[in-house]
C-alpha positions as CSV (number, residue, x, y, z in Angstrom):
1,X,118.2,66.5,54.3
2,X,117.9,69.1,51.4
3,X,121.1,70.2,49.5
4,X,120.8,73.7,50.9
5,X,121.4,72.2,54.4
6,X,124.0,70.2,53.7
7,X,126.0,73.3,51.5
8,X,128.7,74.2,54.1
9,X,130.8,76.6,51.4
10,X,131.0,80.4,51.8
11,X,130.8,83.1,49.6
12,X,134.9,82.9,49.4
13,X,135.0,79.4,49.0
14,X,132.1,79.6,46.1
15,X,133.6,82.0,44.0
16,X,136.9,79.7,43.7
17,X,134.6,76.9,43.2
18,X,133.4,78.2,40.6
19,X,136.7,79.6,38.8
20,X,138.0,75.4,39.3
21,X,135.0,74.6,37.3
22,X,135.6,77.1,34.3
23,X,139.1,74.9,34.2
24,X,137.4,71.5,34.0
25,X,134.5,72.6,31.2
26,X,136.4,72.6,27.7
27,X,135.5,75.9,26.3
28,X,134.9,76.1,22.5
29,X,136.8,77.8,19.9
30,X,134.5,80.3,18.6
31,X,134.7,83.5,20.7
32,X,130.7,84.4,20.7
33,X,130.7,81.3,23.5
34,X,132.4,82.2,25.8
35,X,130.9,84.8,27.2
36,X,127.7,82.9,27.5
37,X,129.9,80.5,29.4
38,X,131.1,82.9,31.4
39,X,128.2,84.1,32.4
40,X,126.7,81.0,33.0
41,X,130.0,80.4,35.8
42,X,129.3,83.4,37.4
43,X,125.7,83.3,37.9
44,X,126.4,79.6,39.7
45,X,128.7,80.9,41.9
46,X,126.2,83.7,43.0
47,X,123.9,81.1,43.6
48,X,125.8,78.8,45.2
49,X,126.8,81.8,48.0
50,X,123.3,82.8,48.6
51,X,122.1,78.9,49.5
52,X,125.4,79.1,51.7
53,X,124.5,82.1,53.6
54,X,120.8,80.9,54.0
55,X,122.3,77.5,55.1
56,X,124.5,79.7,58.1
57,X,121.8,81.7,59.1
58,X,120.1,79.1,61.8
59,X,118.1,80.5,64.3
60,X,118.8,79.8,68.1
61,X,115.0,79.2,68.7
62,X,112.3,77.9,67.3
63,X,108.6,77.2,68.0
64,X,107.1,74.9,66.0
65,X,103.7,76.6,66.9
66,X,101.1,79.3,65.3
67,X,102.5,82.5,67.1
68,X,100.3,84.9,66.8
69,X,102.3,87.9,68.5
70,X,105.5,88.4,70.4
71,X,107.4,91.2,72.8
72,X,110.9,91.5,74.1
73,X,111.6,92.7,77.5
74,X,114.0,95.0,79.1
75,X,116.5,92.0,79.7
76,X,116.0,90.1,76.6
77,X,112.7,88.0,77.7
78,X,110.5,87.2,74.6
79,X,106.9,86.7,75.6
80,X,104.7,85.0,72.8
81,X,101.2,84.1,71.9
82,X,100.5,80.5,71.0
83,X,96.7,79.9,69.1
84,X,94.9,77.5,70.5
85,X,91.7,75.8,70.2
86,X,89.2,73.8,73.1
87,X,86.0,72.4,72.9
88,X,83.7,73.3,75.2
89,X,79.5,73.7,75.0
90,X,79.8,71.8,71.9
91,X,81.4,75.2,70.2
92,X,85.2,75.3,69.2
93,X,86.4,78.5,70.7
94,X,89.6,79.9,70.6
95,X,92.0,80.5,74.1
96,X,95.4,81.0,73.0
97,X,98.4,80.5,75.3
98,X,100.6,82.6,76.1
99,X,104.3,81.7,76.7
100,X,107.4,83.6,77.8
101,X,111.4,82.2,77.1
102,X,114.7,83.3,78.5
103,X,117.9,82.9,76.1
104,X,119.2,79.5,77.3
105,X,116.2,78.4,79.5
106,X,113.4,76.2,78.3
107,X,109.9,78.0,77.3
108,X,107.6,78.6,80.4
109,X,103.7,78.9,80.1
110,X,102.5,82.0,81.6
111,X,98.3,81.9,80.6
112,X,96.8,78.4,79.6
113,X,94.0,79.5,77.7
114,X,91.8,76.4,78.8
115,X,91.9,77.6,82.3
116,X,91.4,81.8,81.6
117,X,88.2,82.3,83.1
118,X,87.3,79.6,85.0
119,X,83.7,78.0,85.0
120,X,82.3,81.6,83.8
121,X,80.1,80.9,80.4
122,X,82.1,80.6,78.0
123,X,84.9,83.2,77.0
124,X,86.8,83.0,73.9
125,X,89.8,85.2,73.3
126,X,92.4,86.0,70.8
127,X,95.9,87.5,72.1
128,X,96.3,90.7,69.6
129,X,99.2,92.3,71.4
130,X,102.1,91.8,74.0
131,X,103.8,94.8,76.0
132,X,106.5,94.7,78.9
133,X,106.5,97.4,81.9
134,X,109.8,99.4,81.6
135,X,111.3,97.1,84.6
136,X,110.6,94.1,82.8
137,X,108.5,92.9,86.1
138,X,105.1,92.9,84.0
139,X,103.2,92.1,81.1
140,X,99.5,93.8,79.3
141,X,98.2,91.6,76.8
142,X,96.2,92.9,74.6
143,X,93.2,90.6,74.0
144,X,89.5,90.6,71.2
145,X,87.3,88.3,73.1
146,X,83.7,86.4,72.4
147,X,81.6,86.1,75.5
148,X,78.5,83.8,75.4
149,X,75.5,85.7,76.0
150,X,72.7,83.2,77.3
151,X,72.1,79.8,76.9
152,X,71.4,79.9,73.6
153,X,74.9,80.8,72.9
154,X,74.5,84.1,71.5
155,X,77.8,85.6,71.5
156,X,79.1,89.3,71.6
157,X,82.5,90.9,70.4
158,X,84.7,93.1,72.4
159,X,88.3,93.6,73.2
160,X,90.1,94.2,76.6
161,X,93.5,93.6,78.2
162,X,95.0,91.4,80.7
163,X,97.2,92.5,83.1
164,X,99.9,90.0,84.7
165,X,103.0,89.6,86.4
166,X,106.2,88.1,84.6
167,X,105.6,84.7,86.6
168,X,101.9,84.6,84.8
169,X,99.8,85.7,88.1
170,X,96.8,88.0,87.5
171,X,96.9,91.6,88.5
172,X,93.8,92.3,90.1
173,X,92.4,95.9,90.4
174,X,90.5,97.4,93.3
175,X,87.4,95.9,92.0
176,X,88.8,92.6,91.9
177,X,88.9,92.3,87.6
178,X,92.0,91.5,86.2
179,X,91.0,92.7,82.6
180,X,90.1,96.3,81.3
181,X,87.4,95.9,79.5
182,X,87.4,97.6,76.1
183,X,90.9,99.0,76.7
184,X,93.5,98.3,73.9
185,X,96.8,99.9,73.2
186,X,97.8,99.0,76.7
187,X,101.1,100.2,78.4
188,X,102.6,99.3,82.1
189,X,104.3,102.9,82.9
190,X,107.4,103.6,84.4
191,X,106.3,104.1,87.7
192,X,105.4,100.3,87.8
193,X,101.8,101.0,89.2
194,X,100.1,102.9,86.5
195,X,98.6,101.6,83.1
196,X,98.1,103.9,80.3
197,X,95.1,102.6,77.5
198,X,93.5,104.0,74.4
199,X,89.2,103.3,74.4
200,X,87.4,104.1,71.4
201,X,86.1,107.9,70.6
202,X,84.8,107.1,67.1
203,X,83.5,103.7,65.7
204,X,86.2,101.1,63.9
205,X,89.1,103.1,66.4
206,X,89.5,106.1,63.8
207,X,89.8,108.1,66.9
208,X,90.9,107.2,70.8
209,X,90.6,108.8,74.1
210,X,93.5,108.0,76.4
211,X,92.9,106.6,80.2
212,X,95.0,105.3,82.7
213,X,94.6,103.2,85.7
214,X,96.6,102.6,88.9
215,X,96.3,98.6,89.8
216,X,96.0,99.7,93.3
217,X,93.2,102.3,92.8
218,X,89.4,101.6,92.5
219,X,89.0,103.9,89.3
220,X,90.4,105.0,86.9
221,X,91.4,108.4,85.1
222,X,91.2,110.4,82.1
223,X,93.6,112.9,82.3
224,X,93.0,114.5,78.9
225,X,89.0,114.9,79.0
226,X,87.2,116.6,75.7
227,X,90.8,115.3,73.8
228,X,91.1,112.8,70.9
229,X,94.1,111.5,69.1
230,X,94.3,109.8,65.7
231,X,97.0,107.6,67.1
232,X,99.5,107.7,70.2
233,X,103.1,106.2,70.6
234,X,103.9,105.7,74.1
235,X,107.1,106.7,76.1
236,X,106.4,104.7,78.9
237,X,109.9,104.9,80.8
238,X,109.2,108.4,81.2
239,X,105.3,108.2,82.1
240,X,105.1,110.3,78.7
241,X,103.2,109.7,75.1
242,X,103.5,111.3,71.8
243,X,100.3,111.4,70.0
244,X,98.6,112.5,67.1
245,X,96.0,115.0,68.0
246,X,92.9,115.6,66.0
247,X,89.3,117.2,65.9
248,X,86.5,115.4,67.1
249,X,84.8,115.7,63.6
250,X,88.2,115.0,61.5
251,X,88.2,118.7,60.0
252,X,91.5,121.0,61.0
253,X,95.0,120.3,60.6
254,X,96.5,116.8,62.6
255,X,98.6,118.0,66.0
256,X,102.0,116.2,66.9
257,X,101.9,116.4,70.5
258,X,103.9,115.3,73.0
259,X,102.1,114.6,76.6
260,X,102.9,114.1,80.3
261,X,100.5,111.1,81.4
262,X,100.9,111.7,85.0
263,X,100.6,115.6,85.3
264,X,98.7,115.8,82.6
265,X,100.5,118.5,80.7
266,X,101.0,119.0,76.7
267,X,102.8,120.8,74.5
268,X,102.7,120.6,70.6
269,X,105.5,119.9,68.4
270,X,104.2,120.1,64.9
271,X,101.7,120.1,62.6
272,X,101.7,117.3,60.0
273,X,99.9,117.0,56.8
274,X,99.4,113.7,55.3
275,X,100.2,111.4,58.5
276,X,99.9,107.9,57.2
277,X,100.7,105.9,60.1
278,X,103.8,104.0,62.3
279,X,103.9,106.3,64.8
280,X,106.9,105.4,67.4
281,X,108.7,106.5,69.9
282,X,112.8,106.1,70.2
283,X,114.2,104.5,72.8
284,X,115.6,107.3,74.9
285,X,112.3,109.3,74.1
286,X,114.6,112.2,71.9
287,X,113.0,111.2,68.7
288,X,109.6,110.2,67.0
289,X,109.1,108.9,63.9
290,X,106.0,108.4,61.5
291,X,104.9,108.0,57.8
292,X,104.1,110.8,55.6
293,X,102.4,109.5,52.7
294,X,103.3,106.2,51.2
295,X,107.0,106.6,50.8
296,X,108.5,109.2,53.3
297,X,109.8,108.1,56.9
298,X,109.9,111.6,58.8
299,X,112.5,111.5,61.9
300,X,112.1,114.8,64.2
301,X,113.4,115.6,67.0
302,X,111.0,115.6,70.6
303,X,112.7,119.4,72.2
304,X,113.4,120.8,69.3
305,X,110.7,119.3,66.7
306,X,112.2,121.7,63.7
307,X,115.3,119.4,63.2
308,X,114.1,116.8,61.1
309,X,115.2,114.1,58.8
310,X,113.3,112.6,56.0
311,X,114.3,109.3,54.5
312,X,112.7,107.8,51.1
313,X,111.4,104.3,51.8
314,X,107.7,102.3,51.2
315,X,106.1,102.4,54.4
316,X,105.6,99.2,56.8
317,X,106.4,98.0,60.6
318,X,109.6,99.4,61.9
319,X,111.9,98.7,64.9
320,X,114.6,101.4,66.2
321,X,118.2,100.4,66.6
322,X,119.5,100.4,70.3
323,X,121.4,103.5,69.1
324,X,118.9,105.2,67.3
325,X,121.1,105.3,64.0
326,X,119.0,102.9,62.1
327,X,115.6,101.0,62.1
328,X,114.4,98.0,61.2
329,X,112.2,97.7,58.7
330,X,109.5,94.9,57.7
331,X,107.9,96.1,54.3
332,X,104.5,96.2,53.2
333,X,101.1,96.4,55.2
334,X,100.4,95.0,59.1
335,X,100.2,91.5,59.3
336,X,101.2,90.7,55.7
337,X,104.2,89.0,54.5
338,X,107.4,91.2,54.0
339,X,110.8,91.4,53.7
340,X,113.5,93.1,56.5
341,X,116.0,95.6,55.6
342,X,118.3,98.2,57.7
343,X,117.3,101.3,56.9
344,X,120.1,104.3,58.4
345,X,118.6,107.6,59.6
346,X,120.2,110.4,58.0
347,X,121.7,113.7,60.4
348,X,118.6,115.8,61.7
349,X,118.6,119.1,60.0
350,X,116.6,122.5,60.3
351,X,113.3,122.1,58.3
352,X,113.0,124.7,55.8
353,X,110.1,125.8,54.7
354,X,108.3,126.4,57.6
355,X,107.6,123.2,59.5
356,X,104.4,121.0,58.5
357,X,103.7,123.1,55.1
358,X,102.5,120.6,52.4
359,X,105.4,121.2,50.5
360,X,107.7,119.8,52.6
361,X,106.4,116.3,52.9
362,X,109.1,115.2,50.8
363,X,111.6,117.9,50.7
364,X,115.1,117.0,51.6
365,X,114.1,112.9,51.5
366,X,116.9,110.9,51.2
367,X,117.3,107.9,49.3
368,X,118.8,105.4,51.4
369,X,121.0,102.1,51.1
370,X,118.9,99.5,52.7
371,X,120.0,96.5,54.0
372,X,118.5,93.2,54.0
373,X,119.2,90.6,56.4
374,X,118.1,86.8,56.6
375,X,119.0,86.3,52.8
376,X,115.9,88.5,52.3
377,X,113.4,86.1,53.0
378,X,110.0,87.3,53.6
379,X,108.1,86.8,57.6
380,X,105.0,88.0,58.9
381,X,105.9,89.8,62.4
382,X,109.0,90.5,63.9
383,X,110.3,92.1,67.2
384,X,113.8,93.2,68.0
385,X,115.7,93.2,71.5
386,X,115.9,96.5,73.2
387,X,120.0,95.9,73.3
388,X,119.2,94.5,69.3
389,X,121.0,90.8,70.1
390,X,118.2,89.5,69.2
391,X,115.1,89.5,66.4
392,X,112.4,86.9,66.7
393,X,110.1,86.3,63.7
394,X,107.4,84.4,62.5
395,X,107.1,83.1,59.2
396,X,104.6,83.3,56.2
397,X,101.5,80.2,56.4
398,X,102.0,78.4,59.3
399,X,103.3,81.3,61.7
400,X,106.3,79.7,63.3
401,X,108.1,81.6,65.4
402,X,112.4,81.4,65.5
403,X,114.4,83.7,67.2
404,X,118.1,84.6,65.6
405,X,121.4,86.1,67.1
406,X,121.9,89.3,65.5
407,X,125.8,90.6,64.4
């Protein structure tokens, strides 16, 4: 067992530590040491309480496994990809598993990859996301796939989602497919029939149209025809989406809107220059948040989109707090290594200038104080409760997943 493990002082206990060991070391007369000395005291103390708080922080789960993405539910549920590789047709092709976990239950397999598919030729998939249905009742997983073409094995790309209940049975539409084929982005909706989906409008998914699809009904729908959107944040409690709209060709000024997926109604909030990505939706649906630039996190509110908040912070993957205070927030690009730190939202406030002029992408931006939590160690995804008990995370290399009990 390492000596980190087997520290059990605190920070308390490590700062008197430390002052007992000035009054064993015999200090030398000349008065240039003993600030050196001192200094030396002090810095082992502050070591010796950051290896004790890494040693306390011990997560409550862990899966020694490559997780490749995770979700909480409603009621505190984490789902979880597992990657995993079968032989079959003399290729390697990959099937991952996916796995859901109750706090104080063993794990439960909900797809086995090796049996996704059946005898059809040869389907390899990656799970690329994982989202719950408001009730807590479902799950679309968001899947890239390799399908064998012929004999030959000549494979093809494409992406799709599974739908699936919570117990890991198939939800079959009318035609009797349980995937939407080249559907990503997908969300269950709040009225527990209806999923909402993004399919590509322009190549490499610069732009998306949105569709939905009751799992009851034989087609599907497009209930905003001859409209694309840059990127959309879904509010699917409330059968709603905010979205960024844009031109088909990329030229005019990028639309905050804010959309009714079931009547199929909009109404724009705001325009906003230099959009940068991390568009996301509170929890109670009053407030969306998004990156201007590199370093601005822009807060406004959905009814009355003038109030707004700016706060000073490098962009990266963000979680909001259960009361919408705060969000959590994992540095750096998508799917690289980062470090997470608490970042509070600052009081919404009338924009001034006029709302979406240039000028104002960092006007008013406050600097905050972040946070860090787990001794600011670095991970490469995380996901946070809805209540916020709970933050699951996977770590840099091998991916393994542990889940910690939040204060």
């Amino acid at each position: 067992m390492s000596p980190v493990r087997n520290l059990t002082i605190g920070r308390q206990s490590s700062a008197v530590f430390a002052l007992r060991a000035m009054s064993l070391v015999h200090v030398p007369a000349a008065p240039w040491a003993r600030p050196f000395l001192l200094r030396a005291v002090l810095m082992l103390a502050s070591l010796l309480a950051a290896a004790a708080a890494q040693a306390q922080t011990k997560p409550i789960l862990t899966v020694e496994q490559e997780c490749a993405a995770l979700a909480f539910a409603p009621d505190g549920k984490l789902a979880y990809a597992v990657r995993r590789t079968i032989t079959t047709r003399r290729l390697e092709m990959q099937r991952d598993d996916l796995w859901m976990v109750t706090p104080g239950a063993r794990p439960r397999r909900l797809l086995d990859g090796k049996e996704v598919g059946g005898e059809r030729l040869a389907l390899g998939y990656a799970i690329q996301a994982i989202r719950w249905s408001p009730d807590g009742r479902r799950l679309a997983v968001e899947t890239r796939t390799i399908v064998m073409l012929d004999e030959q094995e000549n494979t093809a790309e494409g992406y799709g989602t599974v739908l699936l209940e919570q117990s890991g049975k198939e939800i079959r539409l009318q035609d009797g497919e349980f995937v939407l084929s080249r559907a990503h982005h997908s969300a269950w909706l709040g009225d527990g029939v209806t999923v909402a989906f993004l399919t590509e409008a322009m190549e490499d998914k610069l732009l998306h149209s949105i569709g939905t699809v009751r799992a009851t009904a034989e087609r599907g729908d497009m209930p905003f025809p001859g409209l694309v959107f840059a990127a959309v944040a879904w509010d699917a409690p409330r059968n709603a989406a905010v979205a960024l709209q844009r031109d088909a060709n990329l030229r005019g000024p990028a639309r905050l809107v804010w959309l009714d997926l079931l009547k199929q109604t909009r109404r724009e909030l705001v325009v906003v220059e230099n959009f940068t990505g991390g568009l996301s939706v509170s929890p109670s649906g009053k407030r969306v948040a998004y990156f201007r630039g590199r370093d601005t996190l822009e807060i406004r509110d959905v009814e009355q989109p003038h109030l707004v908040a700016r706060v000073r912070v490098a962009s990266g993957a963000f979680a909001w707090s259960s009361d919408e205070t705060r969000v959590l927030l994992k540095r750096g690009e998508l799917r690289k290594n980062g470090s997470l730190v608490w970042v509070p939202i600052p009081p919404l406030a009338t924009e001034s200038p006029a709302p979406g002029s240039p000028a104002t992408a960092q006007a008013g931006a406050v600097q905050p104080l972040l946070e860090p939590i787990l001794s600011g160690l670095t991970f490469r995804d995380f996901a946070l409760s809805p209540d916020g008990r709970l933050l699951a995370v996977t770590t840099p290399g091998n991916k393994h997943l542990a889940v910690y009990s939040m204060p």
